[in-house]
N, CA, C and O atoms as a GROMACS GRO file, in nm:
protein
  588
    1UNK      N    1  -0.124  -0.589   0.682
    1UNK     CA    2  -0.199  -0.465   0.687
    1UNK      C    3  -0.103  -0.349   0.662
    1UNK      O    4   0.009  -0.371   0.708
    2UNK      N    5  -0.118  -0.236   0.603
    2UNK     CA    6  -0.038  -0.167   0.514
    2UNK      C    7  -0.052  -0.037   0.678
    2UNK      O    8  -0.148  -0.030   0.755
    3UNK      N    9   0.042   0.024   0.682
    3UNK     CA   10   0.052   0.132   0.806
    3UNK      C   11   0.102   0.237   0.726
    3UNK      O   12   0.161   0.214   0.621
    4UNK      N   13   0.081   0.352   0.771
    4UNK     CA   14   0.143   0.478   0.747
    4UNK      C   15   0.231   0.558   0.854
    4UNK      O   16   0.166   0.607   0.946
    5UNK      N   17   0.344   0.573   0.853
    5UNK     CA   18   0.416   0.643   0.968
    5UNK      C   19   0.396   0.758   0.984
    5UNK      O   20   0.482   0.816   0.919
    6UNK      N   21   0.319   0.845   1.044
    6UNK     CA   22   0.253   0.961   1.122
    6UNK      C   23   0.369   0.980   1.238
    6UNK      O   24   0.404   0.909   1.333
    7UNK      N   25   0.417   1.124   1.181
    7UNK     CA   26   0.469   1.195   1.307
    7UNK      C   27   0.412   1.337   1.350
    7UNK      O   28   0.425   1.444   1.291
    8UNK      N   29   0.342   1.310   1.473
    8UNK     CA   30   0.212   1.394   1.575
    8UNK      C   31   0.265   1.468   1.705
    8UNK      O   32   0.279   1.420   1.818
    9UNK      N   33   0.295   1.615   1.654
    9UNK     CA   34   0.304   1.692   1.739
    9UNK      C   35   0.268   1.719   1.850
    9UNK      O   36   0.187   1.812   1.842
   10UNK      N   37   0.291   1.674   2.003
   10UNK     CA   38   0.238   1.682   2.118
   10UNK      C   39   0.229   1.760   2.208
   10UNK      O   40   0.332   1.815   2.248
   11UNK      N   41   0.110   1.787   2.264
   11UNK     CA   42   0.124   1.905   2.365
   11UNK      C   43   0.104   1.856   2.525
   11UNK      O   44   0.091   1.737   2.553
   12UNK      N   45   0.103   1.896   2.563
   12UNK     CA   46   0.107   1.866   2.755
   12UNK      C   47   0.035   1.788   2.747
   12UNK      O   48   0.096   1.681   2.745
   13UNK      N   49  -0.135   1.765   2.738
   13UNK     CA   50  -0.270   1.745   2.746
   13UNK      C   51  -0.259   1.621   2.654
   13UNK      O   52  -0.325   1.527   2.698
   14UNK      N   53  -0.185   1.590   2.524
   14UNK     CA   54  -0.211   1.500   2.459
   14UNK      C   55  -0.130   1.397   2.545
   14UNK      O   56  -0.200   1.297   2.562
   15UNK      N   57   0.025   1.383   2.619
   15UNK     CA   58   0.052   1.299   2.636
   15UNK      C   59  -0.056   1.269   2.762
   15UNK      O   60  -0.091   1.154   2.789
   16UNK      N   61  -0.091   1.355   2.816
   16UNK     CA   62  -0.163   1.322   2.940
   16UNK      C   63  -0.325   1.198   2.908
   16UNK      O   64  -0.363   1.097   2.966
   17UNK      N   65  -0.381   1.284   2.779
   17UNK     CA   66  -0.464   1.200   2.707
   17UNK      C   67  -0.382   1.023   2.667
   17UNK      O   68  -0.425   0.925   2.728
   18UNK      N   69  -0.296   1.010   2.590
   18UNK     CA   70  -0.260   0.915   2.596
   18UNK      C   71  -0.233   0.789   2.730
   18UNK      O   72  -0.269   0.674   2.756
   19UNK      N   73  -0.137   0.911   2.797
   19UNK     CA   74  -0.134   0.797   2.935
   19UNK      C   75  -0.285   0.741   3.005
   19UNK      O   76  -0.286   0.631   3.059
   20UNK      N   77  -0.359   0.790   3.002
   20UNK     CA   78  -0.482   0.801   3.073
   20UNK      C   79  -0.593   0.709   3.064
   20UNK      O   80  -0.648   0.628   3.138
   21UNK      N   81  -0.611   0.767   2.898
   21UNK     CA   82  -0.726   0.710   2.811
   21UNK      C   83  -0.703   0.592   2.733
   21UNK      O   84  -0.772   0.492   2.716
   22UNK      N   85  -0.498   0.652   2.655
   22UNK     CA   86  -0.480   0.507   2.617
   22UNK      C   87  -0.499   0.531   2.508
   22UNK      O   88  -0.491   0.427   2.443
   23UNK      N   89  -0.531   0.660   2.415
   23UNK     CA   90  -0.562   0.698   2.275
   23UNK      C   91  -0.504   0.815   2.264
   23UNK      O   92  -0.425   0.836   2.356
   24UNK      N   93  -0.516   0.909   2.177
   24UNK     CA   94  -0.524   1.044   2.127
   24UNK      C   95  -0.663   1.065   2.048
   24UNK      O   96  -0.693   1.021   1.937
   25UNK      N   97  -0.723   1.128   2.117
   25UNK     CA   98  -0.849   1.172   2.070
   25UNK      C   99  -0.889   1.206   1.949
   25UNK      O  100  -0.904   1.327   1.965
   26UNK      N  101  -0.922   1.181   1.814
   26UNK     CA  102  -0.955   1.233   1.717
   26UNK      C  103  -1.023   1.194   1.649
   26UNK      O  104  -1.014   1.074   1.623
   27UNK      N  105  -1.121   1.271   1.589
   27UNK     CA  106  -1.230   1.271   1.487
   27UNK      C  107  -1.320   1.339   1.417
   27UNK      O  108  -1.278   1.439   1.358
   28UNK      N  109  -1.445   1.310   1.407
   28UNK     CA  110  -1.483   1.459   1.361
   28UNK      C  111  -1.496   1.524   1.504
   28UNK      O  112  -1.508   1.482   1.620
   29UNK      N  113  -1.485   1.705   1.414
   29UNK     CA  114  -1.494   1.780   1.526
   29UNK      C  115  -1.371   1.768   1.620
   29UNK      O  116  -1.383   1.845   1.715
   30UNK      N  117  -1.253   1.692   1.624
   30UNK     CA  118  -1.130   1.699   1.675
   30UNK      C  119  -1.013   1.631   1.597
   30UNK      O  120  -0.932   1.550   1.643
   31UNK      N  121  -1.020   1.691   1.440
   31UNK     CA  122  -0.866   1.661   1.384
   31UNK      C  123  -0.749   1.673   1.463
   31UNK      O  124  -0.747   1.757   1.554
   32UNK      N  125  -0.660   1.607   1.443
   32UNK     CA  126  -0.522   1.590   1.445
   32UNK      C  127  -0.406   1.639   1.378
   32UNK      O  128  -0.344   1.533   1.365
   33UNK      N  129  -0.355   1.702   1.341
   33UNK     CA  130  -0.271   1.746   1.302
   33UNK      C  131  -0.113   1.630   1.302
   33UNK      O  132  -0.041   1.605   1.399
   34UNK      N  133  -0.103   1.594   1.201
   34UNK     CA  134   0.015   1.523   1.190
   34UNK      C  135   0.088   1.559   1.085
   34UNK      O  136   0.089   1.677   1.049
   35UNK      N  137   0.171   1.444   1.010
   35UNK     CA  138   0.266   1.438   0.917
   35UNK      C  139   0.349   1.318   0.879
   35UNK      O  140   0.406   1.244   0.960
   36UNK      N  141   0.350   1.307   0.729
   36UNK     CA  142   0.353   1.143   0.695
   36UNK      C  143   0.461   1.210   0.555
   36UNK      O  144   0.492   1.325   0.525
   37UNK      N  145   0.488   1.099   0.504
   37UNK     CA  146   0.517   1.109   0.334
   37UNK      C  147   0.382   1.034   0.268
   37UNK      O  148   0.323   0.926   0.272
   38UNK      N  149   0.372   1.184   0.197
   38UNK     CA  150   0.220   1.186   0.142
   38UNK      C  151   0.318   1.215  -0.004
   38UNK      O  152   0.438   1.236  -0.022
   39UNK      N  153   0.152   1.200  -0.128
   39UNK     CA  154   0.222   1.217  -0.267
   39UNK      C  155   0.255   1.309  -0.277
   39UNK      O  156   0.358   1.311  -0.345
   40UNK      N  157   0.215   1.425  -0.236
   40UNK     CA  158   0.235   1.578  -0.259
   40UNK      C  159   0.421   1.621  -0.243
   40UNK      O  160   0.497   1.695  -0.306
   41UNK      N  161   0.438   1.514  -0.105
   41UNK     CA  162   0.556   1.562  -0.070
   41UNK      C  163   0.655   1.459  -0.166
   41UNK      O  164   0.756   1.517  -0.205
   42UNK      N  165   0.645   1.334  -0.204
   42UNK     CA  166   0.680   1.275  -0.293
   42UNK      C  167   0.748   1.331  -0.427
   42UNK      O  168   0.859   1.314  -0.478
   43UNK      N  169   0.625   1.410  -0.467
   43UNK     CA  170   0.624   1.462  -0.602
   43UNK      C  171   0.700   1.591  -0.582
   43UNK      O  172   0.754   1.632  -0.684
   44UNK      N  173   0.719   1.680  -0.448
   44UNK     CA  174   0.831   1.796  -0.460
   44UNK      C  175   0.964   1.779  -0.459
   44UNK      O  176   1.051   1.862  -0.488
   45UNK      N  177   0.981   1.617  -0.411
   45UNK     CA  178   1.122   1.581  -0.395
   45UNK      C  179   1.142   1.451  -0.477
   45UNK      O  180   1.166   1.367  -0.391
   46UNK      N  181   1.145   1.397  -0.584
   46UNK     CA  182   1.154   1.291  -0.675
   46UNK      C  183   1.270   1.216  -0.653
   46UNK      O  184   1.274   1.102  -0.701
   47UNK      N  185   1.376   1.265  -0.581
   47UNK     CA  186   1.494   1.211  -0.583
   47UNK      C  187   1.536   1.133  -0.444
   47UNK      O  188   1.642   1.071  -0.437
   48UNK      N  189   1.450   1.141  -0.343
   48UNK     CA  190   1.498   1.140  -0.242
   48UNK      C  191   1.432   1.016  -0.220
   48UNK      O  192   1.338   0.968  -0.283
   49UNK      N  193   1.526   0.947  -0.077
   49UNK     CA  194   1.417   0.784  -0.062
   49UNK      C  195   1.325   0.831   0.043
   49UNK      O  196   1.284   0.937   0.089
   50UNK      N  197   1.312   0.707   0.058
   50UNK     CA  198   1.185   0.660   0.177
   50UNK      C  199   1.269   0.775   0.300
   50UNK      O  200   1.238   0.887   0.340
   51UNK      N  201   1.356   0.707   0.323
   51UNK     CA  202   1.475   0.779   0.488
   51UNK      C  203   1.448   0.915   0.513
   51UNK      O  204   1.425   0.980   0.615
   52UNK      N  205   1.460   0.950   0.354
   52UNK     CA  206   1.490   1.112   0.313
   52UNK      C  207   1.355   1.162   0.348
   52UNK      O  208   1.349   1.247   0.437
   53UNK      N  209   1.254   1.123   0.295
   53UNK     CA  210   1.130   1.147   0.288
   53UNK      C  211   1.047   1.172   0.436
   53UNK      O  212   0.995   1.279   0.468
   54UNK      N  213   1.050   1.043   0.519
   54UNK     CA  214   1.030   1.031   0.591
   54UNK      C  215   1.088   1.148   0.739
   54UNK      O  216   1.023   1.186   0.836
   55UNK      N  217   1.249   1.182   0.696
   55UNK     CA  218   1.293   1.268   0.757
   55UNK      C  219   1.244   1.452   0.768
   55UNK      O  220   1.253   1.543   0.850
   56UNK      N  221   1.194   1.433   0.642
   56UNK     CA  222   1.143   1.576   0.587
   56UNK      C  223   0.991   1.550   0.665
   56UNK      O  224   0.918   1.648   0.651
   57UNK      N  225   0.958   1.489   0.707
   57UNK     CA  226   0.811   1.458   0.746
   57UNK      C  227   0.829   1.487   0.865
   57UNK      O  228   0.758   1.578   0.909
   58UNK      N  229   0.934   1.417   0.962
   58UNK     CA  230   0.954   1.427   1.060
   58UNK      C  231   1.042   1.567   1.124
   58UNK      O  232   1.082   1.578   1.240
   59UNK      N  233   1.055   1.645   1.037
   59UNK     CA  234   1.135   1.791   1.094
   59UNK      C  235   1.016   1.903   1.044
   59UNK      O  236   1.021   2.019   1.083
   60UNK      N  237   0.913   1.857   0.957
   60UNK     CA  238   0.761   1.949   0.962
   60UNK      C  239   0.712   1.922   1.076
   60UNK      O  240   0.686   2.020   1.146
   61UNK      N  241   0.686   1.795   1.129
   61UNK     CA  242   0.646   1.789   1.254
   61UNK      C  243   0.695   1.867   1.369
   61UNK      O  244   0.619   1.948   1.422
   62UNK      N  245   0.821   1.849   1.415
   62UNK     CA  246   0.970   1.937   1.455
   62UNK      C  247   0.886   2.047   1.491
   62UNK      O  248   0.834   2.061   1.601
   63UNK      N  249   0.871   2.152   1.359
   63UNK     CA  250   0.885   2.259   1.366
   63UNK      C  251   0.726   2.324   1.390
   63UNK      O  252   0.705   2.443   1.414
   64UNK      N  253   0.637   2.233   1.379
   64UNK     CA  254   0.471   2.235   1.445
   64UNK      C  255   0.464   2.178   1.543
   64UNK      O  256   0.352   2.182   1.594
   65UNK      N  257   0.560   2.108   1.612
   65UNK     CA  258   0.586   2.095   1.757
   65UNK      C  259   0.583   2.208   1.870
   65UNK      O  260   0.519   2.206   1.975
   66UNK      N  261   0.694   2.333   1.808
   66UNK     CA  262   0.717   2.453   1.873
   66UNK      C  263   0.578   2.534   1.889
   66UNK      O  264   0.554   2.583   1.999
   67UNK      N  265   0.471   2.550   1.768
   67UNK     CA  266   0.381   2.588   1.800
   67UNK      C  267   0.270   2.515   1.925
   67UNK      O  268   0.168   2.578   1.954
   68UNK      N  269   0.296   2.401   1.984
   68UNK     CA  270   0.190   2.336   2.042
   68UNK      C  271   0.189   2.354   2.155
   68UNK      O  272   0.090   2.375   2.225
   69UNK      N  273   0.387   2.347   2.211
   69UNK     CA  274   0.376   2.396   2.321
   69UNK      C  275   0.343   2.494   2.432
   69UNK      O  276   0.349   2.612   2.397
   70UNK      N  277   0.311   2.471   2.552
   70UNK     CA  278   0.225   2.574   2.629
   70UNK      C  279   0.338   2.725   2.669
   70UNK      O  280   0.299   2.838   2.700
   71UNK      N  281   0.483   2.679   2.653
   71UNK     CA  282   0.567   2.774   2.660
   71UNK      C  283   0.724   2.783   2.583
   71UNK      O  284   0.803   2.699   2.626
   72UNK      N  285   0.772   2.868   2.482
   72UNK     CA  286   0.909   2.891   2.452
   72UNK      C  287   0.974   2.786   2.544
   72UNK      O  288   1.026   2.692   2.484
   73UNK      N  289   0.980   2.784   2.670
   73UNK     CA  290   1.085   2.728   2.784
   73UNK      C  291   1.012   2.573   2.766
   73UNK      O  292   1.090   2.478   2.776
   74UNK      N  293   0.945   2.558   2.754
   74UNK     CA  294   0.919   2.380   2.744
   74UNK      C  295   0.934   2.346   2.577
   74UNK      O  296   0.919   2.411   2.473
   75UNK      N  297   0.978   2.187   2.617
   75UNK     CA  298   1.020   2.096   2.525
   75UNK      C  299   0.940   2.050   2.412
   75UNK      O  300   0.839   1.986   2.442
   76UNK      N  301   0.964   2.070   2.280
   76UNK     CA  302   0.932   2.024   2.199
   76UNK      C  303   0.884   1.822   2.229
   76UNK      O  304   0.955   1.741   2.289
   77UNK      N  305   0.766   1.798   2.173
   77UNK     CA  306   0.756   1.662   2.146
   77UNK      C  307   0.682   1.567   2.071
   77UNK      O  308   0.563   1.542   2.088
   78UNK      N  309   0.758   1.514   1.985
   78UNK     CA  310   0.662   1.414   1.829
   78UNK      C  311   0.658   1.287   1.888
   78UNK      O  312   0.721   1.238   1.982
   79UNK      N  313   0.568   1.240   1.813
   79UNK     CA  314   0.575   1.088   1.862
   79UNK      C  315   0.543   0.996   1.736
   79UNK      O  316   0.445   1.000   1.662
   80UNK      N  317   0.626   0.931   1.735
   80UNK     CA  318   0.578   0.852   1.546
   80UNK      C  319   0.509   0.720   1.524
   80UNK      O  320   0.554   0.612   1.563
   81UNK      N  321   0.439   0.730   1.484
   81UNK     CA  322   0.316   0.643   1.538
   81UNK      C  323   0.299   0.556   1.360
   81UNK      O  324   0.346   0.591   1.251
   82UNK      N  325   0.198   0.420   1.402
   82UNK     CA  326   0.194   0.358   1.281
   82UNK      C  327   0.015   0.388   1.236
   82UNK      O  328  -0.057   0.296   1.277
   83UNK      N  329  -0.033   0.461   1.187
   83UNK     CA  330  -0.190   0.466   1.138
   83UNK      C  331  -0.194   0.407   1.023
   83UNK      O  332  -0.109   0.389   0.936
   84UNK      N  333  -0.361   0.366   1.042
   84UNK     CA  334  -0.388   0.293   0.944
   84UNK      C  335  -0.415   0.423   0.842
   84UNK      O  336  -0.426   0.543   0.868
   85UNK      N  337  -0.422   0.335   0.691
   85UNK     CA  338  -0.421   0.458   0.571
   85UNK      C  339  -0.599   0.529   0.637
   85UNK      O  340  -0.629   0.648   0.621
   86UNK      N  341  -0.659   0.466   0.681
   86UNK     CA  342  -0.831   0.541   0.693
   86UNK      C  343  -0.847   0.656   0.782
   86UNK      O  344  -0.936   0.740   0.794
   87UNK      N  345  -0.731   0.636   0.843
   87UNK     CA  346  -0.730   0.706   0.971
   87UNK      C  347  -0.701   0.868   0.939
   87UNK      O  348  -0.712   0.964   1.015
   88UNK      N  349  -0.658   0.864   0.789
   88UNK     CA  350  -0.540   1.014   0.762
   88UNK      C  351  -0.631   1.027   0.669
   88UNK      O  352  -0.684   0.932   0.611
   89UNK      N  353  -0.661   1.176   0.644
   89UNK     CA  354  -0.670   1.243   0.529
   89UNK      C  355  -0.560   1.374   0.471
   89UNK      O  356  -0.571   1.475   0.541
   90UNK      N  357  -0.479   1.385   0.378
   90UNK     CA  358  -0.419   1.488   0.346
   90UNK      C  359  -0.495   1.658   0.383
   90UNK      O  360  -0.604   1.713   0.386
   91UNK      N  361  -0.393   1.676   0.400
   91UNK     CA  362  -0.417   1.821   0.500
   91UNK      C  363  -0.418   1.920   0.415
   91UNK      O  364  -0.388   1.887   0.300
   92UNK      N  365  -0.444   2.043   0.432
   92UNK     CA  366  -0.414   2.156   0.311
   92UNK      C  367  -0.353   2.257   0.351
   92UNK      O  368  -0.347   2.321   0.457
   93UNK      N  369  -0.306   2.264   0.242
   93UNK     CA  370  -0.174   2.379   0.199
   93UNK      C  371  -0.059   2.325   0.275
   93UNK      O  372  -0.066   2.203   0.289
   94UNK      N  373   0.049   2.383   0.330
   94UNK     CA  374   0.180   2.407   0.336
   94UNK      C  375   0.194   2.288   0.466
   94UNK      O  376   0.106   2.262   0.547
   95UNK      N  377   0.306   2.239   0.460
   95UNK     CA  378   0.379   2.137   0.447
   95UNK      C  379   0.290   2.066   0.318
   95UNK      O  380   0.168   2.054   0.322
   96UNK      N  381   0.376   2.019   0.200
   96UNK     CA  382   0.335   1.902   0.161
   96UNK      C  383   0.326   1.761   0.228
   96UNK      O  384   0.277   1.673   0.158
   97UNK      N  385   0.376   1.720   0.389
   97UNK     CA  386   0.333   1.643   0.461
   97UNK      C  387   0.266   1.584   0.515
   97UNK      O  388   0.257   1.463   0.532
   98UNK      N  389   0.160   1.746   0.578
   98UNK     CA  390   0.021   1.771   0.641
   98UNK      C  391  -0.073   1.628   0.601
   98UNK      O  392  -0.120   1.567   0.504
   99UNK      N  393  -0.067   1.626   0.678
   99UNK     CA  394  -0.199   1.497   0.681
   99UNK      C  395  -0.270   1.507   0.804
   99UNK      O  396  -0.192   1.536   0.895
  100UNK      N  397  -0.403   1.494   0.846
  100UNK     CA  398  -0.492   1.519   0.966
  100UNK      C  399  -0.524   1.356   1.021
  100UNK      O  400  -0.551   1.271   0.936
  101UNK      N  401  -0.518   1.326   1.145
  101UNK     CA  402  -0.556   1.203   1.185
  101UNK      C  403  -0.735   1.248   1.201
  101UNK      O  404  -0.773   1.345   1.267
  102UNK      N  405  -0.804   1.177   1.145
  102UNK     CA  406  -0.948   1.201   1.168
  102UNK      C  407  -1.036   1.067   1.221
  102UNK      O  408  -1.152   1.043   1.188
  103UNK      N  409  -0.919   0.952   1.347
  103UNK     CA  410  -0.959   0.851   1.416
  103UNK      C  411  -0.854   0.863   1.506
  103UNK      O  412  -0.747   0.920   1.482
  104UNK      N  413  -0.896   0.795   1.636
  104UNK     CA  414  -0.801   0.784   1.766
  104UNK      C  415  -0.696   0.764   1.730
  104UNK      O  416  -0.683   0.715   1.618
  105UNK      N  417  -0.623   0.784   1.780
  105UNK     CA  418  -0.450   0.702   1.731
  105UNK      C  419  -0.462   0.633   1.884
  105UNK      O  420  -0.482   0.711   1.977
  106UNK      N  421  -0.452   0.513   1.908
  106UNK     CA  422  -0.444   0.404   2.021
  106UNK      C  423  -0.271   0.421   2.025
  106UNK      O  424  -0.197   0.428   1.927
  107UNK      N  425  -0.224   0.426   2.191
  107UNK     CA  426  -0.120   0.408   2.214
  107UNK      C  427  -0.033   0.324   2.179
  107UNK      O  428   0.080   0.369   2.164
  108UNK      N  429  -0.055   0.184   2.155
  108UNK     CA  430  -0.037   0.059   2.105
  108UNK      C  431   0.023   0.078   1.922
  108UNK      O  432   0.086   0.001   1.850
  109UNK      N  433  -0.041   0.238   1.897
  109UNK     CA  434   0.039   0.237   1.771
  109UNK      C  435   0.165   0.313   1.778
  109UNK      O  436   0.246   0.314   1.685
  110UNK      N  437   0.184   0.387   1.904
  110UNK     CA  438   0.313   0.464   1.893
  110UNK      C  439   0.416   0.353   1.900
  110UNK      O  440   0.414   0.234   1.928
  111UNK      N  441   0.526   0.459   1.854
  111UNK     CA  442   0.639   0.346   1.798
  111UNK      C  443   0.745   0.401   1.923
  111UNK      O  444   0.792   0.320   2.003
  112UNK      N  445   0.773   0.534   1.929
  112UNK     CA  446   0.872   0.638   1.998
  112UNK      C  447   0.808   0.800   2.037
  112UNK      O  448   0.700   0.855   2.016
  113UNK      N  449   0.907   0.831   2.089
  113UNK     CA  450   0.865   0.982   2.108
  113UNK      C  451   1.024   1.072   2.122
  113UNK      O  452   1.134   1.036   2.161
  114UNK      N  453   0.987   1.166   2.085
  114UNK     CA  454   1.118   1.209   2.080
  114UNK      C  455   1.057   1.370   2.116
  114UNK      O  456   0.946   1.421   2.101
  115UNK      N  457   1.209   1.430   2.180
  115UNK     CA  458   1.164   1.531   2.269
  115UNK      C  459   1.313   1.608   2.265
  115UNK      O  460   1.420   1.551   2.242
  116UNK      N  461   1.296   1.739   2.289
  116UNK     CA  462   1.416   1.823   2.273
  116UNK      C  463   1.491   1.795   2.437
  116UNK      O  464   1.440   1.776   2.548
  117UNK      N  465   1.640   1.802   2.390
  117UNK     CA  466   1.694   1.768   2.486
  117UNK      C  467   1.757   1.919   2.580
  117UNK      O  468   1.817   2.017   2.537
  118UNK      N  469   1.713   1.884   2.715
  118UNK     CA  470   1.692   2.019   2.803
  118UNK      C  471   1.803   2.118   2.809
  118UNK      O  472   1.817   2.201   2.899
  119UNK      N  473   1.884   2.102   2.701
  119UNK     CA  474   2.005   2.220   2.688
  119UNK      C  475   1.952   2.301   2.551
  119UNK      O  476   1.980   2.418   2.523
  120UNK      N  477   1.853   2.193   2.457
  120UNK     CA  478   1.825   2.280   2.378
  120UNK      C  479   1.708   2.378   2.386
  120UNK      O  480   1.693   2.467   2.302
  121UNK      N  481   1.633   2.360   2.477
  121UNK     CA  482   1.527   2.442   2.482
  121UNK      C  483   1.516   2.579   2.490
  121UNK      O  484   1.543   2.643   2.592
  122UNK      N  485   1.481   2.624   2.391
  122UNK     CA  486   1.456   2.822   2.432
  122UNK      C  487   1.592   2.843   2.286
  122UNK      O  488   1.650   2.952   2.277
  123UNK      N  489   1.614   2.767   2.221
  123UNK     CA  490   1.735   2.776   2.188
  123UNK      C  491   1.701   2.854   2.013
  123UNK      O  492   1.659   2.766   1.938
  124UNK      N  493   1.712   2.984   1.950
  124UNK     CA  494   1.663   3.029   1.872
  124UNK      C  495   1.665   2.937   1.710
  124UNK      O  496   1.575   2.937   1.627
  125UNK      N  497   1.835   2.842   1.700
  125UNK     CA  498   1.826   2.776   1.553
  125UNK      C  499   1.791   2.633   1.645
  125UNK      O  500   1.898   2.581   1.676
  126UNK      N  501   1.690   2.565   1.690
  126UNK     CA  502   1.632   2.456   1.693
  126UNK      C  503   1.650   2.414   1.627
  126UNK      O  504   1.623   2.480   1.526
  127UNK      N  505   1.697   2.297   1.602
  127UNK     CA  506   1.705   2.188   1.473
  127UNK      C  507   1.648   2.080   1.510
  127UNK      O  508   1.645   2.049   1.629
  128UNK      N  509   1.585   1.993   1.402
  128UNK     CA  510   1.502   1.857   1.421
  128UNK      C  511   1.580   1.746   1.516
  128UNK      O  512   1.529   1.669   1.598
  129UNK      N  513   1.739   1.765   1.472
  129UNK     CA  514   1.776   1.634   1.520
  129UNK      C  515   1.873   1.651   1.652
  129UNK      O  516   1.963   1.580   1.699
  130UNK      N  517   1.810   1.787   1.695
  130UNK     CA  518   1.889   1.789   1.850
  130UNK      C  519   1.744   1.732   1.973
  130UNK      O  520   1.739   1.761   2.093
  131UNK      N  521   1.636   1.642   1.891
  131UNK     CA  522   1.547   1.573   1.976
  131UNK      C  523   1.605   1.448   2.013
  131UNK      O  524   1.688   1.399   1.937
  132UNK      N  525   1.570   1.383   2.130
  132UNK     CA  526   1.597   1.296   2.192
  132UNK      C  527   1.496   1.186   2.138
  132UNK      O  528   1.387   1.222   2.095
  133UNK      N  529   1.540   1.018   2.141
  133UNK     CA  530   1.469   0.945   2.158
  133UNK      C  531   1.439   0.860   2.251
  133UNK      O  532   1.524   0.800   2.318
  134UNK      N  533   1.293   0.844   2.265
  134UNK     CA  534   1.183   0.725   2.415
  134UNK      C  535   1.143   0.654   2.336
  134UNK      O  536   1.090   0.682   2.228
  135UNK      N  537   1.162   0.562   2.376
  135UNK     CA  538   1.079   0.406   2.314
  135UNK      C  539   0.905   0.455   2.404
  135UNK      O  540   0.893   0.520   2.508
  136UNK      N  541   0.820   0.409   2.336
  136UNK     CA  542   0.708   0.416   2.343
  136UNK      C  543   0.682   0.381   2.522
  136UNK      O  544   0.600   0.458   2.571
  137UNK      N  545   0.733   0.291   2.606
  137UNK     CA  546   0.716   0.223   2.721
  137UNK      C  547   0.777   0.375   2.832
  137UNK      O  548   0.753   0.388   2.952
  138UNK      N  549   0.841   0.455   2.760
  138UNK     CA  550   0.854   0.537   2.805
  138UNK      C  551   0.810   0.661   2.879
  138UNK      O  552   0.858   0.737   2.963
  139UNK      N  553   0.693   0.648   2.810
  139UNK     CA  554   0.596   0.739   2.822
  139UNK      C  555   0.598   0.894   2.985
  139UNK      O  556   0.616   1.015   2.986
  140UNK      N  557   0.566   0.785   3.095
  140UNK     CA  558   0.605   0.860   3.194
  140UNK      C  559   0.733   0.919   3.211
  140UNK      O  560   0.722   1.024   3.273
  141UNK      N  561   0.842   0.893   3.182
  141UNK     CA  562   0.909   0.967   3.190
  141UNK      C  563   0.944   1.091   3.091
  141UNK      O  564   1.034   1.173   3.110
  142UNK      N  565   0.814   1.086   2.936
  142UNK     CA  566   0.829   1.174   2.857
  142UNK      C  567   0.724   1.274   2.959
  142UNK      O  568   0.752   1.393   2.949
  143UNK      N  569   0.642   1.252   3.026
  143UNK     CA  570   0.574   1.332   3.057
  143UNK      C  571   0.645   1.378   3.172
  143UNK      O  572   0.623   1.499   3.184
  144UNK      N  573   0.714   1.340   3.255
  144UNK     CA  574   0.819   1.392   3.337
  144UNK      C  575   0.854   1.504   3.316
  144UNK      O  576   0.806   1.601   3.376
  145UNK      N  577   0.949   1.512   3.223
  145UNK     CA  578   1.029   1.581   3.161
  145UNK      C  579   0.934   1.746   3.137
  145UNK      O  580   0.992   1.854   3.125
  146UNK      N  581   0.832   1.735   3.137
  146UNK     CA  582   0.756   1.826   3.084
  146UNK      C  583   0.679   1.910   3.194
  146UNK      O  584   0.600   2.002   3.171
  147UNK      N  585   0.723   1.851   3.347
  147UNK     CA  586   0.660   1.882   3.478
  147UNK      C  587   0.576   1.844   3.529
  147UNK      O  588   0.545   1.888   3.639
   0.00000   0.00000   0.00000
């Protein structure tokens, strides 16, 4: 079965949804907001691999992370998950990444989560790869971290 790697910007409420319910809620009437290597983003960067690609996917996420959270002072957090291709529709306009989850994402598909590490927070040049990584089993203690 063919997967797409979705990296999904999290806010307080979603990990709480996950731990809980065991999903991330989405469908009609509650898109998702994610980010994948889609063609769009393919076709702006011709040269780059899968790694490359995938990385650029994952620092759009990054940086639509900062918007989700409930405060500047709390932690950024993505979580990269495996969706099926039905699950995504390409998103519009800016990131060429943007892709919308428009079906649950089941916990069982997250892979990791990754989360800014508590020296970087509040920190004005944020960069993608001063996030930390949780193996998926992790979960409570990503929500820890967050109060």
């Amino acid at each position: 079965m063919a997967v797409v790697r979705v990296y999904v910007p999290l806010a307080r409420t979603d990990l709480e949804q996950l731990a809980t319910a065991g999903s991330l809620p989405a469908g009609q009437g509650a898109p998702v907001s994610a980010y994948a290597v889609t063609s769009a983003l393919r076709s702006r960067a011709p040269g780059l691999d899968v790694e490359d690609l995938e990385y650029a996917a994952f620092s759009d996420a990054v940086a639509a992370a900062a918007s989700v959270r409930s405060s500047p002072r709390h932690r950024r957090v993505v979580a990269a998950a495996d969706a099926d291709p039905a699950w995504l529709v390409q998103g519009v306009g800016e990131p060429a990444s943007s892709v919308v989850l428009v079906a649950p994402l089941p916990l069982s598909r997250v892979a990791s989560f990754h989360i800014d590490d508590e020296s970087a927070v509040g920190v004005a040049d944020e960069e993608a790869d001063e996030l930390l990584w949780y193996d998926v089993t992790e979960l409570d203690d990503v929500r820890s971290f967050l109060g």
